[in-house]
VEXDREN-2710 file (C-alpha; in Angstrom, 1 decimal):
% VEXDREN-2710
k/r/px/py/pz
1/UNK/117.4/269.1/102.0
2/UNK/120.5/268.0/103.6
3/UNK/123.9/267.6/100.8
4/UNK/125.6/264.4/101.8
5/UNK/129.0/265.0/103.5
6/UNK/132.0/264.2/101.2
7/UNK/134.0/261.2/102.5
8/UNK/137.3/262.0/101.3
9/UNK/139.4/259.0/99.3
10/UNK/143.1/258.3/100.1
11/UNK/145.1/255.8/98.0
12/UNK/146.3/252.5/100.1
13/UNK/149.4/253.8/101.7
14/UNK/148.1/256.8/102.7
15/UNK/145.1/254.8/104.4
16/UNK/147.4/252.1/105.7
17/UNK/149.7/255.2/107.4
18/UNK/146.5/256.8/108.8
19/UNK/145.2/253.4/110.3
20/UNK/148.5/252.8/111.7
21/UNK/148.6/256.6/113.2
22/UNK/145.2/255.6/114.5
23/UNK/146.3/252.4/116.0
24/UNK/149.6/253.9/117.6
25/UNK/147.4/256.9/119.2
26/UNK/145.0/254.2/120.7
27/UNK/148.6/252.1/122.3
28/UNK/149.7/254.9/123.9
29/UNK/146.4/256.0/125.5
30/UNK/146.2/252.4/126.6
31/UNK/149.6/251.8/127.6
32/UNK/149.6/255.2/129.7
33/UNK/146.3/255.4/130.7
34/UNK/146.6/252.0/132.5
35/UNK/148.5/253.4/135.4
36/UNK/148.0/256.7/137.4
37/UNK/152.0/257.2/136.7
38/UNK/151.0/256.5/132.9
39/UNK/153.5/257.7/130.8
40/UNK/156.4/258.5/133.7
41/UNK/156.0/254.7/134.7
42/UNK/157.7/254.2/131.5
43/UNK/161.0/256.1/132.8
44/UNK/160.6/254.9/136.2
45/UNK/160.5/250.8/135.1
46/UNK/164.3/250.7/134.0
47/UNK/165.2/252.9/136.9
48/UNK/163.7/250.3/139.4
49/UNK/165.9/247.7/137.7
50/UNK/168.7/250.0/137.9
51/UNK/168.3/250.8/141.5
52/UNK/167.9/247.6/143.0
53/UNK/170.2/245.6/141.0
54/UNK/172.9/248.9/141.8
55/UNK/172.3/247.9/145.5
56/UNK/172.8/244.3/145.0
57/UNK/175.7/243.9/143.0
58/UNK/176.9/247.7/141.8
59/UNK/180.1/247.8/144.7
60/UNK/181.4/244.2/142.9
61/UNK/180.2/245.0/139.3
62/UNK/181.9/248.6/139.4
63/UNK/185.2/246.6/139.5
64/UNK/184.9/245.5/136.5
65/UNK/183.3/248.9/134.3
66/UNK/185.8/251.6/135.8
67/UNK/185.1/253.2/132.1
68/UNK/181.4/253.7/132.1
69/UNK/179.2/254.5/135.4
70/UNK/177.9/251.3/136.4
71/UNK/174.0/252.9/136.5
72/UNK/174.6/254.3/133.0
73/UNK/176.1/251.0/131.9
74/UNK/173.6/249.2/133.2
75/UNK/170.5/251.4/131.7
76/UNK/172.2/251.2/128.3
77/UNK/171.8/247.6/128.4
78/UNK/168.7/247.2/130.1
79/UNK/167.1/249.6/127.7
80/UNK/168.2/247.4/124.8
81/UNK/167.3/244.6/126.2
82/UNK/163.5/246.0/126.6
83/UNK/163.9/246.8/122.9
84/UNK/163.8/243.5/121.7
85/UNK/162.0/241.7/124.2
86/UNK/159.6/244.5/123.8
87/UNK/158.3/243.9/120.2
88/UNK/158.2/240.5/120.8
89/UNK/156.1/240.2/123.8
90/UNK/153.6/243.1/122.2
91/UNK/153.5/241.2/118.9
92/UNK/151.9/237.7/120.4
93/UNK/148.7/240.0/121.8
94/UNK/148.5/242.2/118.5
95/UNK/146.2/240.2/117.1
96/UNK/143.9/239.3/120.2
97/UNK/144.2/243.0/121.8
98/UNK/142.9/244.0/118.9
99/UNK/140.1/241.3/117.4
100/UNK/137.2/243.9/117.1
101/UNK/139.0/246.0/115.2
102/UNK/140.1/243.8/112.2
103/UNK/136.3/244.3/111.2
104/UNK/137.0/247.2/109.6
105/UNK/138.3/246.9/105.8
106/UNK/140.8/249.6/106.4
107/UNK/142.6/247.3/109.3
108/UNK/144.9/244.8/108.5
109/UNK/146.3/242.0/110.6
110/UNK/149.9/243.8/110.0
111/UNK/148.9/247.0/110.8
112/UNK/148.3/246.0/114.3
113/UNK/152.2/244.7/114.4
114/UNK/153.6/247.8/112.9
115/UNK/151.6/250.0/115.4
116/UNK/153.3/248.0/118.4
117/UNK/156.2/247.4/117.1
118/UNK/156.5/251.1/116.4
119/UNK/154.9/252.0/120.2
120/UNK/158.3/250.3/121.8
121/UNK/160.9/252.0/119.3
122/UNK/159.5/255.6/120.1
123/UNK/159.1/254.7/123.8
124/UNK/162.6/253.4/124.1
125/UNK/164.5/255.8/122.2
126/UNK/162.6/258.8/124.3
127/UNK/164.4/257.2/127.2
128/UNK/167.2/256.0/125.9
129/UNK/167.5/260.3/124.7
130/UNK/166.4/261.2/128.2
131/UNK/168.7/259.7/130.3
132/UNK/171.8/259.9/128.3
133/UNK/171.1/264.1/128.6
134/UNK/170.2/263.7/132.1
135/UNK/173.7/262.0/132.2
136/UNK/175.7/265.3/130.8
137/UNK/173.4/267.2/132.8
138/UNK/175.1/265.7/136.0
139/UNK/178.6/265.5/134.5
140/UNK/179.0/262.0/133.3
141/UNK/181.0/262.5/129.8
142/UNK/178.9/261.0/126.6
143/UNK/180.8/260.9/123.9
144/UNK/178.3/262.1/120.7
145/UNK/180.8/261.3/117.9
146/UNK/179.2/257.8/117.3
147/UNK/175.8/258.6/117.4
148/UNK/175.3/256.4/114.0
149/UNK/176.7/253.3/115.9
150/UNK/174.1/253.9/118.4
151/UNK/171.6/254.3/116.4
152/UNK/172.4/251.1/114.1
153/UNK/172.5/248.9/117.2
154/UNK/169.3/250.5/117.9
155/UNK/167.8/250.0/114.7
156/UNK/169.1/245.9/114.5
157/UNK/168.1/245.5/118.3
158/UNK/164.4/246.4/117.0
159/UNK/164.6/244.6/114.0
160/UNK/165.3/241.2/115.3
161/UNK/162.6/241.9/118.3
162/UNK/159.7/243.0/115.4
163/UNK/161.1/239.7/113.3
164/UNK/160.5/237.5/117.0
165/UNK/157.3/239.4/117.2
166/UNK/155.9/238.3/113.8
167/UNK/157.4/234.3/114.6
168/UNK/155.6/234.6/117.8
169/UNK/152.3/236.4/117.0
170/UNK/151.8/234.0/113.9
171/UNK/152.5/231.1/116.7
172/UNK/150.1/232.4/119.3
173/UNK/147.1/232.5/116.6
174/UNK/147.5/228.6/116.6
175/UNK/149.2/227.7/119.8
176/UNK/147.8/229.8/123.4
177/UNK/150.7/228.3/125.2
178/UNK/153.3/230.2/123.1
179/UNK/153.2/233.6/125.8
180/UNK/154.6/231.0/128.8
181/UNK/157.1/229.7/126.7
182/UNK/158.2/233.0/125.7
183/UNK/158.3/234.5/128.9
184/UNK/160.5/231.1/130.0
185/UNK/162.9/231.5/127.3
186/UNK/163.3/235.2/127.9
187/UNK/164.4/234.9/131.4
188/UNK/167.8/234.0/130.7
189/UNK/167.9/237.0/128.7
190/UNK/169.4/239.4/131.6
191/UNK/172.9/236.7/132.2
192/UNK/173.3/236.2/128.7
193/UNK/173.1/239.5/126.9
194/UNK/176.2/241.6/128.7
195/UNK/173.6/243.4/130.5
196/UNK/175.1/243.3/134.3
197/UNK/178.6/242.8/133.4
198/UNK/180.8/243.7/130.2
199/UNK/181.2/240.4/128.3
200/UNK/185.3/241.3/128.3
201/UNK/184.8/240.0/132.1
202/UNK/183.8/236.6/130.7
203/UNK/186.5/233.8/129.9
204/UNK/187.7/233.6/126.2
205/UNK/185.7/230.5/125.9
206/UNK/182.6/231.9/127.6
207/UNK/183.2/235.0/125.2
208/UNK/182.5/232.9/122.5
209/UNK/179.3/231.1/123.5
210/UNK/177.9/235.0/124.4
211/UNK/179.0/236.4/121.5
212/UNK/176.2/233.8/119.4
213/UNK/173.8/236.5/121.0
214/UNK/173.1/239.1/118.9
215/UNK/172.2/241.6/121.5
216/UNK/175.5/241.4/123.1
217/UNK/177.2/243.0/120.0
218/UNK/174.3/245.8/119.9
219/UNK/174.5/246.3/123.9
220/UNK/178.5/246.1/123.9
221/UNK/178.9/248.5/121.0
222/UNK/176.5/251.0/121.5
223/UNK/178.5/251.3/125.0
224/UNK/181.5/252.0/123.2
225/UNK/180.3/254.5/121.0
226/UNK/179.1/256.6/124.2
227/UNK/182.1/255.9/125.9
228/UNK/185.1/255.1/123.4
229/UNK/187.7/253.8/126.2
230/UNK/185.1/251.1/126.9
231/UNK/186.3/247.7/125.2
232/UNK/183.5/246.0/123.3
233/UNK/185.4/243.1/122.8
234/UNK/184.9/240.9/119.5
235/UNK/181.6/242.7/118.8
236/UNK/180.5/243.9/115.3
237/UNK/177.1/245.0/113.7
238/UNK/177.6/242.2/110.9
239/UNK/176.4/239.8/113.0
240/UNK/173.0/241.3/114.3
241/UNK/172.4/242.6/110.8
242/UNK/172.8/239.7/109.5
243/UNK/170.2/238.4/112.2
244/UNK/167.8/241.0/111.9
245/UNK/167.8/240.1/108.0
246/UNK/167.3/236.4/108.5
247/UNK/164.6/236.5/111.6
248/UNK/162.6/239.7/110.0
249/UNK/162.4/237.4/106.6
250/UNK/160.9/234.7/108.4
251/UNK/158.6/236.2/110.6
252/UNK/157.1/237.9/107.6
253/UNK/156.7/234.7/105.1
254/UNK/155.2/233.5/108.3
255/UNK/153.1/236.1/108.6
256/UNK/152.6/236.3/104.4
257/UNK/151.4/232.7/104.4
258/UNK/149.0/232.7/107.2
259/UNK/147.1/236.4/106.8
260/UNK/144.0/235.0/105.9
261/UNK/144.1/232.8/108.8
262/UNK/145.1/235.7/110.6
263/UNK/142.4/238.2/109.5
264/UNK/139.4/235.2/110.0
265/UNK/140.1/234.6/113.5
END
């Protein structure tokens, strides 16, 4: 006779971590296994946008950033950029991309979030770490005194973007036209967020119609904290914290009061 094999019983975090270790594992396999270049596509994206937007407007734009190399000052905030337009892009398909899988009692809609959302933190800050040693490598001076500002801006940049994430993803399970509108509104994104030039280019007026972005603070400071002779301007981590706080807290009431809707679909 054959003795049954044991199934072993874990408590509900540890089964929600494993799940979410489970789902991660299966987004990077995805993610990477969708190209040939798989995972060095990932470095090679940003670098793309670095290299033609260098060509186009790098001579007129160094003017302006004598501090900072205008391809590292451009990377820093193109990679910041990704980090909060990347959660929220992932987190309107969580659901959907992963349907078949909510059959399972061990998967919940919000593991499915936290498993993307997590997927564009790790990504990011791999190449966020990569290029900023590459950058010593070849003599540019980082300054690493400041690493907790970096990390803070970071930390808020992903926050909002999960918070966005949960708005939209809850809005896409009752609305399919919510992904255009997104991708619309996020256009904008690359003039407005201090990404090609420092926002202490900017009038005084147009300073203060920027600075209502909270990714401008995140992208401005984390620039100064790499290289302290750069001016951030009127930037401060108050404001994006205070964003993060507010957007996070409604995309997960949001997300609180419409689970079962959620989980049915």
């Amino acid at each position: 006779m054959y003795s049954p094999i044991p199934i072993p019983k874990h408590s509900p975090w540890v089964t929600q971590v494993l799940v979410i270790r489970a789902l991660l594992k299966r987004e990077m396999s995805t993610r990477f296994g969708e190209y040939r270049l798989g995972f060095f596509w990932m470095l090679f994206e940003p670098l793309l946008g670095v290299l033609v937007i260098g060509v186009l407007i790098g001579t007129l734009a160094e003017r302006t950033v004598p501090e900072i190399p205008y391809p590292f000052f451009l990377l820093n905030g193109m990679l910041l950029m990704r980090l909060l337009t990347g959660p929220m892009n992932m987190g309107i398909n969580a659901i959907g991309s992963n349907t078949g899988l909510l059959v399972y009692p061990a998967v919940r809609p919000l593991d499915t979030f936290i498993a993307r959302f997590l997927f564009e933190l790790l990504t990011t800050l791999f190449s966020y770490t990569l290029f900023c040693i590459l950058g010593m490598f070849f003599g540019i001076f980082v300054s690493l005194g400041h690493l907790e500002i970096v990390l803070a801006c970071h930390f808020l940049t992903w926050c909002i973007g999960c918070g966005l994430g949960l708005i939209f993803g809850v809005a896409s399970a009752h609305f399919n036209e919510v992904d255009k509108v997104v991708m619309i509104l996020q256009r904008p994104l690359l003039f407005i967020s201090a990404v090609l030039f420092p926002i202490s280019a900017a009038s005084s007026s147009v300073q203060q119609i920027l600075l209502y972005n909270p990714l401008v603070h995140t992208i401005e400071l984390s620039r100064n904290a790499l290289f302290p002779y750069y001016n951030p301007g009127e930037a401060t981590l108050v404001y994006p914290a205070t964003v993060a706080i507010v957007v996070l807290s409604v995309g997960l009431t949001l997300f609180h009061g419409n689970r079962n809707f959620l989980s049915q679909r």
